[in-house]
C-alpha positions in Angstrom: -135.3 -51.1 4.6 -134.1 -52.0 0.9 -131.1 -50.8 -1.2 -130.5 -46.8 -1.3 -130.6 -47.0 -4.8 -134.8 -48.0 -4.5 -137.0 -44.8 -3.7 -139.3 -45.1 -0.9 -142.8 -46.0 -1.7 -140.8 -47.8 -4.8 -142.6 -51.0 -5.9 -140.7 -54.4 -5.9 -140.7 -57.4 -7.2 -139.3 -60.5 -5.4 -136.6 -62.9 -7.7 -135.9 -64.9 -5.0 -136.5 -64.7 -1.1 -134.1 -65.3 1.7 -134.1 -65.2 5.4 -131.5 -65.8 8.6 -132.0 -68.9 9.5 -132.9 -70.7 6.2 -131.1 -72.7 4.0 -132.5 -72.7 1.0 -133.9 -69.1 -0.5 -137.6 -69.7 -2.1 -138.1 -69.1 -6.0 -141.4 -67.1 -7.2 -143.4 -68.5 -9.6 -142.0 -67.6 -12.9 -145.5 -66.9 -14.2 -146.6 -64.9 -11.9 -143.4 -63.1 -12.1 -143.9 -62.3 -15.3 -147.4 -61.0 -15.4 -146.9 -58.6 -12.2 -143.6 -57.2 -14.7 -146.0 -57.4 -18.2 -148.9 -55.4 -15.6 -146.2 -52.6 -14.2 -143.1 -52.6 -15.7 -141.2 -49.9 -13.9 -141.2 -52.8 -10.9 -137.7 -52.7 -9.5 -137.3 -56.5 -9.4 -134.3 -58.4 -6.9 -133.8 -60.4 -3.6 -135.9 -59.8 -0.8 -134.3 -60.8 2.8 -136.5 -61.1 5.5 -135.1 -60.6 8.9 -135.9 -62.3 12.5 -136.2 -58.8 14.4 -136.7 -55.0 13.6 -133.3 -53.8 11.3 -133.8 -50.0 12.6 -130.3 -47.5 12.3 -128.8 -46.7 9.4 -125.9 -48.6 10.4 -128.0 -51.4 11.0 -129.7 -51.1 7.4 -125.8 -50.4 5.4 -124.3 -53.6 7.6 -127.6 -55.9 6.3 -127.0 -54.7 2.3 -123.7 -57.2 2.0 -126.9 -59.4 2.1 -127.2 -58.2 -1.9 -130.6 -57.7 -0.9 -133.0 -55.3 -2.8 -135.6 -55.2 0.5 -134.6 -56.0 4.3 -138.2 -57.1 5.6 -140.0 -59.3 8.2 -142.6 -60.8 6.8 -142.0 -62.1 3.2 -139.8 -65.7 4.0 -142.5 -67.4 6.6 -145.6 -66.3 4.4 -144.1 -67.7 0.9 -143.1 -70.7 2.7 -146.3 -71.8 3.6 -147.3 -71.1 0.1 -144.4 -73.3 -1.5 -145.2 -76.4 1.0 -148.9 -76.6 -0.3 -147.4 -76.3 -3.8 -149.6 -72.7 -4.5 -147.7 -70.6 -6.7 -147.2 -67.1 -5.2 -145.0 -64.1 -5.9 -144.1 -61.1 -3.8 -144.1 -57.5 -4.5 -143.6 -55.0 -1.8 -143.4 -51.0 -1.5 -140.2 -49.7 0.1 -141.5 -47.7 3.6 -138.0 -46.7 5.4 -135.3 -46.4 2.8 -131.5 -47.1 3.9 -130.6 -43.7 4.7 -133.6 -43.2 7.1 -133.5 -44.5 10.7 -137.0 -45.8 12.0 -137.5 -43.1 14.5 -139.1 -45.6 16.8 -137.4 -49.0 17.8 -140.8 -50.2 17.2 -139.5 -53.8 19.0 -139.6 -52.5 22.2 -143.6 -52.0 21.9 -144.0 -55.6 20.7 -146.5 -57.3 23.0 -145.0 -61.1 23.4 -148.3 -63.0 23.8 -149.9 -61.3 21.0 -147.1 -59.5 19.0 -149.2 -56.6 18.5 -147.8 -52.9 19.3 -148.2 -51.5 23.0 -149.6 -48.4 20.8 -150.5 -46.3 24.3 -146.8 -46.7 25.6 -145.5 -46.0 22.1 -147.3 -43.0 21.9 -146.6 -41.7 24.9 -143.0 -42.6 24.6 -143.6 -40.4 21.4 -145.0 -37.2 23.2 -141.9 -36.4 25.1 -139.7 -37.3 22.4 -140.9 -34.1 19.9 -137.6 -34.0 17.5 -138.5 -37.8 16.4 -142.4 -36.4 15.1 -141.0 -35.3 11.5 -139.5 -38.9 11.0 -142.2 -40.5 12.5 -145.0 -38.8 10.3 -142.4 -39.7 7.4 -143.1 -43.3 7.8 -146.4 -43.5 8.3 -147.4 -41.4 5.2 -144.7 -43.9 3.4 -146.4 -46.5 4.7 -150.0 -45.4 3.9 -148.5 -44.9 0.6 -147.1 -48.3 0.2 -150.5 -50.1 1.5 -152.5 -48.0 -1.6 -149.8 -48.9 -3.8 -149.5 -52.7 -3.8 -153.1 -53.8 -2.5 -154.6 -53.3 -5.9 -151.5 -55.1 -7.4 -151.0 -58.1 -5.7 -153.2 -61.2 -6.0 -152.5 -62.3 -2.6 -154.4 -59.3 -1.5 -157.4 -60.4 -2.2 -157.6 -62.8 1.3 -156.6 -59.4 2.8 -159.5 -58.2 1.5 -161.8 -60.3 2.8 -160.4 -60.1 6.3 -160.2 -56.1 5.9 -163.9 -56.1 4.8 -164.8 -58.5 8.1 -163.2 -55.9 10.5 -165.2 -53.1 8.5 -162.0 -51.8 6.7 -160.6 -50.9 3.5 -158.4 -53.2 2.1 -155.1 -51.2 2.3 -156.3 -50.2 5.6 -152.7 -49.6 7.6 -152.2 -50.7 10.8 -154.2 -48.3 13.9 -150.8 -47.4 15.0 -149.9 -45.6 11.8 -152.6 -43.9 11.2 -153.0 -40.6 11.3 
């Protein structure tokens, strides 16, 4: 989710990252901040907040903006923390997959596997055949989200350990998760 006022597939630049149960928000590296803004300049730039679980309604995603948050997300906080323990400067653009005013059509949650926390995809997707009014929306986000993995795997320079696991497995780089492809 992000701020309405950010288009989907919109590419953003982190200022600072927050999350729900930290303290203290973490601070990109000012460097990197401003080469990624001197590379693309139409970056919308502002504070990322990454959630503990799936923000999926609208009303869910308009209740989470009081946050001042330019991107509701749940990967960002944990990933640049690691990086600002080691002391490895880092910086975090993103691409904006399911705008505020669009529901996820899927409360993709549900199909979390607990040991693994990989998607159930054969009980999502049959979940999916009898539901046929949630296909539009569905499609919707995973051509957003293909759209988002081409647009910041060139761009980011944390990518490039992406890469190397994506080329292992035989894939592309901004290869989207099996789930969402279609």
């Amino acid at each position: 989710g992000n701020r309405e006022d950010v288009a989907p597939v919109a590419l953003v630049l982190a200022s600072e990252v927050r999350a729900d149960e930290a303290e203290m928000p973490l601070f990109p590296y000012a460097r990197l901040q401003t080469a990624a803004l001197e590379h693309n300049g139409s970056l919308t730039q502002g504070t990322f907040y990454t959630t503990s679980r799936v923000v999926r309604t609208q009303h869910e995603k308009t209740a989470a903006q009081q946050l001042a948050a330019v991107i509701l997300e749940m990967e960002t906080y944990p990933a640049a923390s690691v990086y600002a323990e080691a002391s490895i400067p880092w910086v975090a653009v993103r691409a904006v997959s399911d705008p505020v005013g669009d529901p996820l059509p899927l409360d993709f949650a549900r199909y979390l596997t607990p040991s693994t926390g990989q998607i159930a995809r054969l009980r999502m997707f049959r979940d999916l055949l009898v539901r046929p009014g949630i296909w539009p929306a569905f499609a919707r986000l995973a051509r957003r989200s293909r759209c988002a993995a081409a647009r910041t795997a060139p761009r980011t320079p944390s990518s490039a350990p992406r890469r190397s696991q994506a080329a292992a497995r035989g894939s592309p780089p901004h290869a989207m998760p099996a789930w969402l492809r279609w």
